[in-house]
C-alpha positions as CSV (number, residue, x, y, z in Angstrom):
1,X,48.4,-88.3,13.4
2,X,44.7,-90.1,13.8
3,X,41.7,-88.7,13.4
4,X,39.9,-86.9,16.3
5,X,37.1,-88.7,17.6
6,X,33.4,-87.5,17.6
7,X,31.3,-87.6,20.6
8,X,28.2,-89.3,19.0
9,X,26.0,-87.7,21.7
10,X,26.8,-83.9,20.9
11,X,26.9,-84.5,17.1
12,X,23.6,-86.3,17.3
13,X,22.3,-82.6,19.0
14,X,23.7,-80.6,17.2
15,X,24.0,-79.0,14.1
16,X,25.8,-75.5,12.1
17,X,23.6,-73.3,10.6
18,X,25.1,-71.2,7.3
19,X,26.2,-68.5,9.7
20,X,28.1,-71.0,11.7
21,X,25.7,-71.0,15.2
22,X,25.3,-74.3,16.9
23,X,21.4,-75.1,16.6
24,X,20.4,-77.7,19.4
25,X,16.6,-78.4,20.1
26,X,15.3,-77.4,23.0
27,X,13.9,-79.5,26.4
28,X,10.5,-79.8,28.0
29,X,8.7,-81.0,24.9
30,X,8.4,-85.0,26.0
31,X,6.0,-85.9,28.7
32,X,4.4,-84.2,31.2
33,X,2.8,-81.6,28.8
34,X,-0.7,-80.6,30.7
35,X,0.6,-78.6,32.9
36,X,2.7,-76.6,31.0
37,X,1.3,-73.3,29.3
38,X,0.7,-73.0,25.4
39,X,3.4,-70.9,25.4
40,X,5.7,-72.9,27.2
41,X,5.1,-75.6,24.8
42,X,4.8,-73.4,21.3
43,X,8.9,-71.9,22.5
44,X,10.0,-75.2,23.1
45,X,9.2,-76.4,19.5
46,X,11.4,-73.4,18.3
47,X,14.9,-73.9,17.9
48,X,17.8,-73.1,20.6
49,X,20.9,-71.4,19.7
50,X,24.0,-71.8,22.0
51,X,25.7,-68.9,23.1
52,X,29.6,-68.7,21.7
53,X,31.7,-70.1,24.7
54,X,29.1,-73.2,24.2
55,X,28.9,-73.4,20.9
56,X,32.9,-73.7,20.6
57,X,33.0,-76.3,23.3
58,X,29.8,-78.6,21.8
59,X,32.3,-78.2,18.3
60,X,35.6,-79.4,20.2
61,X,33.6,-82.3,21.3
62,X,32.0,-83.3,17.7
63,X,34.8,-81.9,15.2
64,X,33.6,-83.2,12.0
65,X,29.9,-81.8,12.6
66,X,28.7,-80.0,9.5
């Protein structure tokens, strides 16, 4: 049987932490940044987490993510 292929675009957003949690970076940090509020901005720099049901689906799609 051949290996599963990766979706480049999820693995390239994703990553596992050591507790196994999918850790994506959040949006709203590009352009555009005057009018959104310091803390709008200082959240956004923090790290995401997905919730379980996502977090299994973004790993069907990239398999080989470590």
């Amino acid at each position: 049987m051949p290996k599963m292929k990766t979706r480049r675009a999820v693995a390239k957003r994703i990553s596992l932490t050591a507790s196994g949690k999918v850790k994506i970076k959040k949006a709203n940090l590009r352009h555009i940044l005057t009018k959104k509020t310091q803390k709008n901005k200082r959240n956004a720099g923090k790290a995401g987490y997905l919730n379980s049901t996502d977090g299994r689906n973004m790993l069907k799609a990239a398999p080989y993510v470590k």
